[in-house]
N, CA, C and O atoms as a Maestro MAE file, in Angstrom:
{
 s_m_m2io_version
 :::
 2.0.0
}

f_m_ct {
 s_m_title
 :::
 protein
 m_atom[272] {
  # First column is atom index #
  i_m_mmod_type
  r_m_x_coord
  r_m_y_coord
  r_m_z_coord
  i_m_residue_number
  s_m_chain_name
  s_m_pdb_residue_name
  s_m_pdb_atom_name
  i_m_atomic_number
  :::
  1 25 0.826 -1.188 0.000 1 A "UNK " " N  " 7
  2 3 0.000 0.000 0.000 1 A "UNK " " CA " 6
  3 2 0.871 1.252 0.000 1 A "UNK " " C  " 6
  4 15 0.510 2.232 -0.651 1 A "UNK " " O  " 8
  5 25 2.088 1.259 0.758 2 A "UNK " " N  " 7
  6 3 3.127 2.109 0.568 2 A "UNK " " CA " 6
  7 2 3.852 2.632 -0.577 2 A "UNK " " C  " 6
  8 15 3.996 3.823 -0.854 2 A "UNK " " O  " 8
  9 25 4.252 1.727 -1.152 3 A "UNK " " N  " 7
  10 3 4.640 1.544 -2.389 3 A "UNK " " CA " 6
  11 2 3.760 2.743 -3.134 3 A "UNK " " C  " 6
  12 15 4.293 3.707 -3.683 3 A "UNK " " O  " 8
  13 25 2.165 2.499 -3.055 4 A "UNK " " N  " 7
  14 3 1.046 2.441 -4.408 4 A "UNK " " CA " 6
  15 2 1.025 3.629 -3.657 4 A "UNK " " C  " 6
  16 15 1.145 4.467 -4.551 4 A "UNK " " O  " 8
  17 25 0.959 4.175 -2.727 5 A "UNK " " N  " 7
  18 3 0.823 5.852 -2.415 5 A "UNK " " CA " 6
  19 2 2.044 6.622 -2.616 5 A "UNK " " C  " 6
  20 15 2.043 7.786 -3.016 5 A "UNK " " O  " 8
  21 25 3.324 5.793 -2.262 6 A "UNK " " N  " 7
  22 3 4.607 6.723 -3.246 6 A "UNK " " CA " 6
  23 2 4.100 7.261 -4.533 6 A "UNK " " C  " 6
  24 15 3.954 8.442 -4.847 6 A "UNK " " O  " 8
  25 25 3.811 5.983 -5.356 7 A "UNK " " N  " 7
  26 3 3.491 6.111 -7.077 7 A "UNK " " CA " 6
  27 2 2.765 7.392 -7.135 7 A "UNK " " C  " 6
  28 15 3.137 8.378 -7.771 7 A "UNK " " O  " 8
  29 25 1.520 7.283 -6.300 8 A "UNK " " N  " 7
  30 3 0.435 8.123 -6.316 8 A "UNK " " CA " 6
  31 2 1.244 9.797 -6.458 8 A "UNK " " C  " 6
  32 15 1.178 10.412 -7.522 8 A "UNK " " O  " 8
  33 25 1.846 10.267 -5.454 9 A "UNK " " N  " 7
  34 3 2.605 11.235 -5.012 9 A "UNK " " CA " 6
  35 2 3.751 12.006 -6.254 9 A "UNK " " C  " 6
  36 15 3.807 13.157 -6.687 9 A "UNK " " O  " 8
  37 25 4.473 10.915 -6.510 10 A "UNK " " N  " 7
  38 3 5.766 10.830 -8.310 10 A "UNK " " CA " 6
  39 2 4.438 10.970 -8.939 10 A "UNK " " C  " 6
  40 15 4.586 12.074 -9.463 10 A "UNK " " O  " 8
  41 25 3.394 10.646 -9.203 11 A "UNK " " N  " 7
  42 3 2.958 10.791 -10.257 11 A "UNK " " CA " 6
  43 2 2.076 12.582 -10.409 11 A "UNK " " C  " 6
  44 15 1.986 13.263 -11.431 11 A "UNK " " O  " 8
  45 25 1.515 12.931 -8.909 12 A "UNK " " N  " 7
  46 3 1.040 13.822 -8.836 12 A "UNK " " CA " 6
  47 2 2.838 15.214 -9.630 12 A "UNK " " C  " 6
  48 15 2.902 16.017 -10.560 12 A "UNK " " O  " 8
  49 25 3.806 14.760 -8.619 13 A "UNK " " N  " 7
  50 3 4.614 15.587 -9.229 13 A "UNK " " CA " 6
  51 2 5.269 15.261 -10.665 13 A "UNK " " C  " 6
  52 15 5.122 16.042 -11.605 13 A "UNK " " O  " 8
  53 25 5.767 14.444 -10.744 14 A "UNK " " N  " 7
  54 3 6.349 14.398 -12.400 14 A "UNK " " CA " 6
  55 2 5.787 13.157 -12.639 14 A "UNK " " C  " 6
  56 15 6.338 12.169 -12.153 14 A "UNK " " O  " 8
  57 25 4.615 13.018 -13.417 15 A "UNK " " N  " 7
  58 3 4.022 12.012 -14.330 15 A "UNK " " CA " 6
  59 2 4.933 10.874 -15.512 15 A "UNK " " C  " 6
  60 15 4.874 9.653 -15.663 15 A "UNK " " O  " 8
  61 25 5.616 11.783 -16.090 16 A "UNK " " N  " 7
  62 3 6.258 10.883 -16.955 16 A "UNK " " CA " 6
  63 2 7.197 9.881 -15.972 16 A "UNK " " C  " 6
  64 15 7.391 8.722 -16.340 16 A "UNK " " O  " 8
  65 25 7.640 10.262 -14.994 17 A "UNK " " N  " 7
  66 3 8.841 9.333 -13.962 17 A "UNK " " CA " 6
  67 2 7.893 8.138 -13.013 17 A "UNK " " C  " 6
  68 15 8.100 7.038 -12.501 17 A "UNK " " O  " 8
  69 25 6.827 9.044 -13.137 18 A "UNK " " N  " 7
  70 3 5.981 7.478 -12.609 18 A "UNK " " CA " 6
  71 2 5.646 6.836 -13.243 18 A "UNK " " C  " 6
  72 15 5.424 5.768 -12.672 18 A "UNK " " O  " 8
  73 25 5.271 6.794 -15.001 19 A "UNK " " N  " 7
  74 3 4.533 5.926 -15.786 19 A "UNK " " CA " 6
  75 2 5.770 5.683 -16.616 19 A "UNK " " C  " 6
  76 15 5.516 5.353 -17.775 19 A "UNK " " O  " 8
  77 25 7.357 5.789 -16.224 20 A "UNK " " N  " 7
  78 3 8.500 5.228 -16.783 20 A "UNK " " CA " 6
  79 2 8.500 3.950 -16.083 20 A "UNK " " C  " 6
  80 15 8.342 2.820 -16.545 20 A "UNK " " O  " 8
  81 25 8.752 4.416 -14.620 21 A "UNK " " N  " 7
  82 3 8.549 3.651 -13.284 21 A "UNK " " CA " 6
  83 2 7.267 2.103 -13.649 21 A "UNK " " C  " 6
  84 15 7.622 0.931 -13.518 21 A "UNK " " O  " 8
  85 25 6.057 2.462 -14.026 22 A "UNK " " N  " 7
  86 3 5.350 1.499 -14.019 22 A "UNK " " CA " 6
  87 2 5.782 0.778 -15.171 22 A "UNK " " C  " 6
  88 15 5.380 -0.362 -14.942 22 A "UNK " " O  " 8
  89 25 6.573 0.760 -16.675 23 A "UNK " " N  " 7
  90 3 6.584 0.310 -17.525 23 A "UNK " " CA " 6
  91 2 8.073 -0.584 -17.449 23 A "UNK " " C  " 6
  92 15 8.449 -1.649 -17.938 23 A "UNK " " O  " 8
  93 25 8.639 0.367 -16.638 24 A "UNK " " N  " 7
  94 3 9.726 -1.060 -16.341 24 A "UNK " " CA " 6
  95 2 10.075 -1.489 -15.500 24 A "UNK " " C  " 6
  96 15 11.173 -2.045 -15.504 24 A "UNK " " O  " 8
  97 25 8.983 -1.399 -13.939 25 A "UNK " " N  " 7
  98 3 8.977 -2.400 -12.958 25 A "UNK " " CA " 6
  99 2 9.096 -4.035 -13.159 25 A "UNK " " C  " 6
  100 15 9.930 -4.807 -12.686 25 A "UNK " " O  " 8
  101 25 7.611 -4.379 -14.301 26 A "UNK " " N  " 7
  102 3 8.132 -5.833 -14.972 26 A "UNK " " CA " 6
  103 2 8.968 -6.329 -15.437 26 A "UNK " " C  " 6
  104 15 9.212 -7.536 -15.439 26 A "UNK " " O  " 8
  105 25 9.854 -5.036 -16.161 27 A "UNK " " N  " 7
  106 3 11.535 -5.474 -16.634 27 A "UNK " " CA " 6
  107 2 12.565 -5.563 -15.232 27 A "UNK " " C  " 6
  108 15 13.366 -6.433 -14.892 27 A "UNK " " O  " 8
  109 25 12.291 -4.665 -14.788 28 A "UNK " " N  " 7
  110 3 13.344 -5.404 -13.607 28 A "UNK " " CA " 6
  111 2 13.081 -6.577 -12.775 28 A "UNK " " C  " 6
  112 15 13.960 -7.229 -12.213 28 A "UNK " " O  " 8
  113 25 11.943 -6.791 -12.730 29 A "UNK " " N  " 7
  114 3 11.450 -7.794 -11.852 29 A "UNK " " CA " 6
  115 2 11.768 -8.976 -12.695 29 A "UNK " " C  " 6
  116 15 12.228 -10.019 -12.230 29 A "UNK " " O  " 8
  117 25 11.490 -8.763 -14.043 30 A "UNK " " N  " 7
  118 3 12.355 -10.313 -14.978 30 A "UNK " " CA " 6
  119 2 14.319 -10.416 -15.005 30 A "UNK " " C  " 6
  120 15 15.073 -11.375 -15.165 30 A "UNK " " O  " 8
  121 25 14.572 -8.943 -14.769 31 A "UNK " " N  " 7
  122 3 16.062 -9.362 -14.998 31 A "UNK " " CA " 6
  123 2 16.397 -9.749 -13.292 31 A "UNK " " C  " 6
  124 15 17.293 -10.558 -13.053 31 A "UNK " " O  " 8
  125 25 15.863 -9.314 -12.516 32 A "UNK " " N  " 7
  126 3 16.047 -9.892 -11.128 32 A "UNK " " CA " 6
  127 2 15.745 -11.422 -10.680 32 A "UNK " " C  " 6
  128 15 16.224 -11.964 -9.684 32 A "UNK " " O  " 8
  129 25 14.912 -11.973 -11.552 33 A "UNK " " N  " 7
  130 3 14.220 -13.232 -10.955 33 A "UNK " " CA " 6
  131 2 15.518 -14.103 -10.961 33 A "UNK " " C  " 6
  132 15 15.920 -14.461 -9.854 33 A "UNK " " O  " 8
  133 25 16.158 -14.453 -11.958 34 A "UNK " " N  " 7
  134 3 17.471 -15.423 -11.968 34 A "UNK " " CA " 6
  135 2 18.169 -15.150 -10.385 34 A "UNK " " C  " 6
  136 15 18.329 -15.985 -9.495 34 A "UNK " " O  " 8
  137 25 18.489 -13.804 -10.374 35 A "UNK " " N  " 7
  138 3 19.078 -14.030 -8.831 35 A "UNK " " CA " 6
  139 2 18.667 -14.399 -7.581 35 A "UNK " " C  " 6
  140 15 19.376 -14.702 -6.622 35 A "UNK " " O  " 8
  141 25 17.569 -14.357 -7.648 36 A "UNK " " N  " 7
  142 3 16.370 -14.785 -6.538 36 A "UNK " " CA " 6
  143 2 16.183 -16.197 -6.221 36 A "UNK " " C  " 6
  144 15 15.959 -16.702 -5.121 36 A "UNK " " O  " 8
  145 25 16.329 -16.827 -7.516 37 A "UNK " " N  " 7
  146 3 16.495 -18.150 -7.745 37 A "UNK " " CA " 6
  147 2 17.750 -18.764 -7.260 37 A "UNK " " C  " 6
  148 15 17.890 -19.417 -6.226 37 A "UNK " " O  " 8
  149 25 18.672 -18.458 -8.174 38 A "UNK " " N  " 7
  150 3 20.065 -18.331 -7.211 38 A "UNK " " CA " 6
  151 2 20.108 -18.249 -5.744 38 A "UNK " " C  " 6
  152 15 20.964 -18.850 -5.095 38 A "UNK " " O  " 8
  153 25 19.405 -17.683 -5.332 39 A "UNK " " N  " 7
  154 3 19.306 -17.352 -3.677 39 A "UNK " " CA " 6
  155 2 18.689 -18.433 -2.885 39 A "UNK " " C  " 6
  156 15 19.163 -19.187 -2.035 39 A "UNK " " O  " 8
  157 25 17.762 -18.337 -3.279 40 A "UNK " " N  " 7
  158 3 16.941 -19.935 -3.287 40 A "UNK " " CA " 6
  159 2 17.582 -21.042 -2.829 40 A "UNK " " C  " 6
  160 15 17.447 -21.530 -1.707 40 A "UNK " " O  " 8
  161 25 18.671 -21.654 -4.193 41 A "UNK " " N  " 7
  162 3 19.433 -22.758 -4.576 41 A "UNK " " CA " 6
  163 2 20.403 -22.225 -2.830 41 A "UNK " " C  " 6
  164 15 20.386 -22.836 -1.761 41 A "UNK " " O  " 8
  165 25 20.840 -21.441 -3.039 42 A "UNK " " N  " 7
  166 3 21.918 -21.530 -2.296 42 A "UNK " " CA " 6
  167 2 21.398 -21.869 -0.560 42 A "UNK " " C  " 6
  168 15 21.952 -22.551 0.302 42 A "UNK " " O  " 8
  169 25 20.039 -21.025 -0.520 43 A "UNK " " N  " 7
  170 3 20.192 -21.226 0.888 43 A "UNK " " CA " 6
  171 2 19.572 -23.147 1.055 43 A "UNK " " C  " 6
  172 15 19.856 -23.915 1.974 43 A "UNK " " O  " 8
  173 25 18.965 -23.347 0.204 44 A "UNK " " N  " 7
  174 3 18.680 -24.505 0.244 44 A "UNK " " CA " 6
  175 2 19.579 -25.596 0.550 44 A "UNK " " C  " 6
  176 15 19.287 -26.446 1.391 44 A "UNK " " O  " 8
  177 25 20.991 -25.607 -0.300 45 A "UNK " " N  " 7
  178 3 22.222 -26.329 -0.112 45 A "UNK " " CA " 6
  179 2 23.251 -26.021 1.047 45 A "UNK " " C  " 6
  180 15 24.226 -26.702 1.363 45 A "UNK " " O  " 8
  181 25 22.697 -24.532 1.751 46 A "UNK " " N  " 7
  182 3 23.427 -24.157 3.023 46 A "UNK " " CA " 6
  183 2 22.519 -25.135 3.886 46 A "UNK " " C  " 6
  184 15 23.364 -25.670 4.604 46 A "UNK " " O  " 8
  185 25 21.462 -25.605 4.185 47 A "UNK " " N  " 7
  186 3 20.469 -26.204 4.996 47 A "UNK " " CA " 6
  187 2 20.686 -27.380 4.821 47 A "UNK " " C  " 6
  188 15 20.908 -28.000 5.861 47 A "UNK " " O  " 8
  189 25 20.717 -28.032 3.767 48 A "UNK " " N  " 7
  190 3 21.125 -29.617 3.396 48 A "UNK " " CA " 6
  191 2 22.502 -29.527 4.346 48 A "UNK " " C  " 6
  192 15 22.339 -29.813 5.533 48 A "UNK " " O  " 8
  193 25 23.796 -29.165 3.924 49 A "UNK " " N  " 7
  194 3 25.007 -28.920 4.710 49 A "UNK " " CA " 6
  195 2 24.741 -29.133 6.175 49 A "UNK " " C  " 6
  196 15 25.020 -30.051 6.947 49 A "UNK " " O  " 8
  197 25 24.161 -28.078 6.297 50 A "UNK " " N  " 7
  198 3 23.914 -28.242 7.912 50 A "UNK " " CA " 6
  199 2 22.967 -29.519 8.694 50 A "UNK " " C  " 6
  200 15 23.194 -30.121 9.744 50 A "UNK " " O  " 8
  201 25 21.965 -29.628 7.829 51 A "UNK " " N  " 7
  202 3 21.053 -30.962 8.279 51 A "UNK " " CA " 6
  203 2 21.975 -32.184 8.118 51 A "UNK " " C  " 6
  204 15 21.670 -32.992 8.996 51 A "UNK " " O  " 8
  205 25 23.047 -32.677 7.298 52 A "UNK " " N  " 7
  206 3 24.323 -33.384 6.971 52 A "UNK " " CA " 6
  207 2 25.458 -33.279 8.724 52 A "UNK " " C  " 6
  208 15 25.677 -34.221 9.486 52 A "UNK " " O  " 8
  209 25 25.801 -32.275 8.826 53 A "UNK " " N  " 7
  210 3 26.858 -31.857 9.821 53 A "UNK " " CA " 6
  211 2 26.095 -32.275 10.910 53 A "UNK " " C  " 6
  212 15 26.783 -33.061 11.563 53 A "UNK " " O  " 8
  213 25 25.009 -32.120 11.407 54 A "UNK " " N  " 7
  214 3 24.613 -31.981 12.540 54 A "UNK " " CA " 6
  215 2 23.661 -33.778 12.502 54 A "UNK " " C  " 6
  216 15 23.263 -34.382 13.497 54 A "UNK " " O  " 8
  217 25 23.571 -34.101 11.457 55 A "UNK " " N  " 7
  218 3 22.914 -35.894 11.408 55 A "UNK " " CA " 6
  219 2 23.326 -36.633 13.103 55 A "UNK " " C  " 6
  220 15 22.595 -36.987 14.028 55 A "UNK " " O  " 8
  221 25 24.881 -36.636 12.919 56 A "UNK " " N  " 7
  222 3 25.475 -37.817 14.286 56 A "UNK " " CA " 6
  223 2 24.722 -37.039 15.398 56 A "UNK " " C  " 6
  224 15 23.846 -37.647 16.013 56 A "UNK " " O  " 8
  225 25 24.978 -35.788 15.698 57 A "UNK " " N  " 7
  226 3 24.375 -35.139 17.007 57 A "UNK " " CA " 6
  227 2 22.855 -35.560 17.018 57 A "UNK " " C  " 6
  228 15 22.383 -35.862 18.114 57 A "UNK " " O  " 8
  229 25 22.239 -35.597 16.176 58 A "UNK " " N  " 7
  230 3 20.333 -35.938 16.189 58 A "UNK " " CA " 6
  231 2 20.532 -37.160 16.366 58 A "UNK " " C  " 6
  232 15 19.869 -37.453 17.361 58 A "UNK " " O  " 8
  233 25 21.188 -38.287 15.892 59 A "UNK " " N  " 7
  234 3 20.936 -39.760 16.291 59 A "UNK " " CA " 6
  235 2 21.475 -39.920 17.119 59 A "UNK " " C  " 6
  236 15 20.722 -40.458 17.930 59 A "UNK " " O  " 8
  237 25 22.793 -39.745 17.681 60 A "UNK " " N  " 7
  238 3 23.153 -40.049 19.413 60 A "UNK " " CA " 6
  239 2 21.706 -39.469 20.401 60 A "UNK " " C  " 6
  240 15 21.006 -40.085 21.205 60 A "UNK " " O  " 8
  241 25 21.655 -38.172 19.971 61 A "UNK " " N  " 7
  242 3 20.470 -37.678 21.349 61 A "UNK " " CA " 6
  243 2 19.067 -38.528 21.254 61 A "UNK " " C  " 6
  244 15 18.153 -38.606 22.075 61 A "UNK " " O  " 8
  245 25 19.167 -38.929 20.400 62 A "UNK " " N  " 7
  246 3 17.693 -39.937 20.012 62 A "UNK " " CA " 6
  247 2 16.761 -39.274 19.969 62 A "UNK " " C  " 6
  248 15 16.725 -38.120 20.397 62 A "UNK " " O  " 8
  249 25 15.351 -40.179 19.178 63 A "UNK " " N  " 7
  250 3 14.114 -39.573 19.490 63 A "UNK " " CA " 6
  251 2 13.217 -39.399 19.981 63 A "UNK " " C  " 6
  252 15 13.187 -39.964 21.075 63 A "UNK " " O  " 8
  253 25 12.285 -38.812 19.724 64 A "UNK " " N  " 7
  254 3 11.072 -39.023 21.223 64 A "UNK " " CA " 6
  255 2 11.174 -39.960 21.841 64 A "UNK " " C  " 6
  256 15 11.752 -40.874 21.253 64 A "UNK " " O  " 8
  257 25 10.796 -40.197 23.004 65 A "UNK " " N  " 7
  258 3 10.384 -41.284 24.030 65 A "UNK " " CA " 6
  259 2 8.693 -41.178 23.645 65 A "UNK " " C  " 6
  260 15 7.929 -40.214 23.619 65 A "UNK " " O  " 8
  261 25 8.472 -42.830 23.325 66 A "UNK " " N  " 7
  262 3 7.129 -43.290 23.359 66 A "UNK " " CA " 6
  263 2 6.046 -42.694 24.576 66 A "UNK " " C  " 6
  264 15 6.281 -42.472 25.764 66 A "UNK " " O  " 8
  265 25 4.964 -42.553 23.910 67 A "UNK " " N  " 7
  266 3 4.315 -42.174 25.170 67 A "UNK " " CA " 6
  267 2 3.092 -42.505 25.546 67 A "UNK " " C  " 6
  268 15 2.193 -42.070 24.826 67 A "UNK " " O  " 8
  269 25 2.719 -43.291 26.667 68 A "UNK " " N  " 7
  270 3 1.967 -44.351 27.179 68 A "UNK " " CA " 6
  271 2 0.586 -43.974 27.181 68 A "UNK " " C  " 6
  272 15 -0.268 -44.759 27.593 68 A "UNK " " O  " 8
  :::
 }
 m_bond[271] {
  # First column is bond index #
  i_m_from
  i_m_to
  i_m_order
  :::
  1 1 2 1
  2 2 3 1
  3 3 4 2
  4 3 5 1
  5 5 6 1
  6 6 7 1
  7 7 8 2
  8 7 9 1
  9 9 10 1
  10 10 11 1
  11 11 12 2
  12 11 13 1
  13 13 14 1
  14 14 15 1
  15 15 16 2
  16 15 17 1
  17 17 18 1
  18 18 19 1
  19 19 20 2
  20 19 21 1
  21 21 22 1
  22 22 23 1
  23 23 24 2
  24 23 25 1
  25 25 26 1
  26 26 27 1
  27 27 28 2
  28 27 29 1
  29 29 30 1
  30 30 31 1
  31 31 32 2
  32 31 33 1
  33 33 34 1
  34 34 35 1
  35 35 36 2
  36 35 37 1
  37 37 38 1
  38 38 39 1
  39 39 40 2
  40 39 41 1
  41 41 42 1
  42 42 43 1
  43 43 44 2
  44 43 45 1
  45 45 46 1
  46 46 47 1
  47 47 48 2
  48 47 49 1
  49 49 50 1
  50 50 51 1
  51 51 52 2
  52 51 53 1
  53 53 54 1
  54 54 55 1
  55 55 56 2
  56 55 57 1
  57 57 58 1
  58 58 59 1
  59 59 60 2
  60 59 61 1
  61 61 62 1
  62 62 63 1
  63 63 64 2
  64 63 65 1
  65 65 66 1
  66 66 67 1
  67 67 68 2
  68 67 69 1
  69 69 70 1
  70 70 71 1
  71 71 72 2
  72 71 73 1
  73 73 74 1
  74 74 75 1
  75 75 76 2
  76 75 77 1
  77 77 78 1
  78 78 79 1
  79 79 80 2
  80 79 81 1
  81 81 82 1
  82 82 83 1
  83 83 84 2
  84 83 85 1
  85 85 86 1
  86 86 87 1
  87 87 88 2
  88 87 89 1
  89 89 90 1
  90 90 91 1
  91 91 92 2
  92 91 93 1
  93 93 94 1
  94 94 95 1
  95 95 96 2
  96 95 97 1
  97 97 98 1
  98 98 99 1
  99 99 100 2
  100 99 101 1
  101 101 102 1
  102 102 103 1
  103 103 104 2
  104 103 105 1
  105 105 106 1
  106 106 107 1
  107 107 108 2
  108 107 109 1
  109 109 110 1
  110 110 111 1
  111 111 112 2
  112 111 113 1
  113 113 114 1
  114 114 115 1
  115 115 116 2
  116 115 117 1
  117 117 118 1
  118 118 119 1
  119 119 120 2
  120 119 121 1
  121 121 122 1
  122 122 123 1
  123 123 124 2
  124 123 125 1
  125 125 126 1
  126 126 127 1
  127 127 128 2
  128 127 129 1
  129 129 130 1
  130 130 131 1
  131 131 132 2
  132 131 133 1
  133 133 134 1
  134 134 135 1
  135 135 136 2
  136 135 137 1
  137 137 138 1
  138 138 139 1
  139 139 140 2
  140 139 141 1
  141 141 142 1
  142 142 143 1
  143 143 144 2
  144 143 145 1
  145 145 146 1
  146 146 147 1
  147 147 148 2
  148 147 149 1
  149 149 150 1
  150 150 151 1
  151 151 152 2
  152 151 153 1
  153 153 154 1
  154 154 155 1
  155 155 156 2
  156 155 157 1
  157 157 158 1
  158 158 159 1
  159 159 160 2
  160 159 161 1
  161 161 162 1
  162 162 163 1
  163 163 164 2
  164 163 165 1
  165 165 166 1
  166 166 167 1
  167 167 168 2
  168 167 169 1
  169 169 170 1
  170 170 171 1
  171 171 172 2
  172 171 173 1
  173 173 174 1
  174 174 175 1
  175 175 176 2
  176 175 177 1
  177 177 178 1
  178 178 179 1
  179 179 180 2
  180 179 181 1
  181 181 182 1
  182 182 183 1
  183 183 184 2
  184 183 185 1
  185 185 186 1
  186 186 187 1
  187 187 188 2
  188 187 189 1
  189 189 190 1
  190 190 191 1
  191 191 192 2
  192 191 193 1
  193 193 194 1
  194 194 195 1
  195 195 196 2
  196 195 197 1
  197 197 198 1
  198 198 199 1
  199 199 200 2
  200 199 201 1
  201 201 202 1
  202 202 203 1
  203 203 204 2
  204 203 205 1
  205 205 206 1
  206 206 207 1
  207 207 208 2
  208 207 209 1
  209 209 210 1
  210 210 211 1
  211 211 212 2
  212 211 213 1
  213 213 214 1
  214 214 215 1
  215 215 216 2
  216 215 217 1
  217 217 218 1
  218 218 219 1
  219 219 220 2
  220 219 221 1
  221 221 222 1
  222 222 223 1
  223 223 224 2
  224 223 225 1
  225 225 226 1
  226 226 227 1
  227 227 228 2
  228 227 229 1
  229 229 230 1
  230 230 231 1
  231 231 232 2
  232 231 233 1
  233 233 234 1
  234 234 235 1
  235 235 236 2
  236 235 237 1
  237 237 238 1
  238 238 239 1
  239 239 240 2
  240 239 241 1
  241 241 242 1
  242 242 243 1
  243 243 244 2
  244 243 245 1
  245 245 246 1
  246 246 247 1
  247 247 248 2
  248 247 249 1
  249 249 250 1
  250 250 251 1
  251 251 252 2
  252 251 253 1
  253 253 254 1
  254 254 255 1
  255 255 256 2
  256 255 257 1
  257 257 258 1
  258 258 259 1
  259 259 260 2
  260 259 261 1
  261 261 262 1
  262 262 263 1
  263 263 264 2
  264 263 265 1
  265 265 266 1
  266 266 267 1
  267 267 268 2
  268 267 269 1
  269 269 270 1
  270 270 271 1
  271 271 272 2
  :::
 }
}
């Protein structure tokens, strides 16, 4: 909603910089997506790593105790 009342405001003062603004928000948002993805991948394989490192510590402490 912040955002859409900035726009509102750029547009009241210089029109053309807000309706530049709206025409290549979708372009940046496509040349950005690859890195996002990237980001993704990575934290995903930082979490695998760690769920890996930390395996022996979870099976020594064991799991729940059954409960009657």
């Amino acid at each position: 909603m912040l955002g859409f009342l900035l726009w509102l405001i750029v547009l009241v003062l210089c029109w053309p910089l807000a309706l530049l603004a709206l025409v290549l928000y979708p372009l940046v948002w496509l040349i950005l997506l690859p890195f996002r993805l990237i980001g993704i991948s990575v934290s995903a394989v930082f979490e695998l790593l760690a769920a890996i490192i930390t395996l022996p510590a979870r099976i020594l402490r064991g799991g729940p105790k059954p409960s009657r």
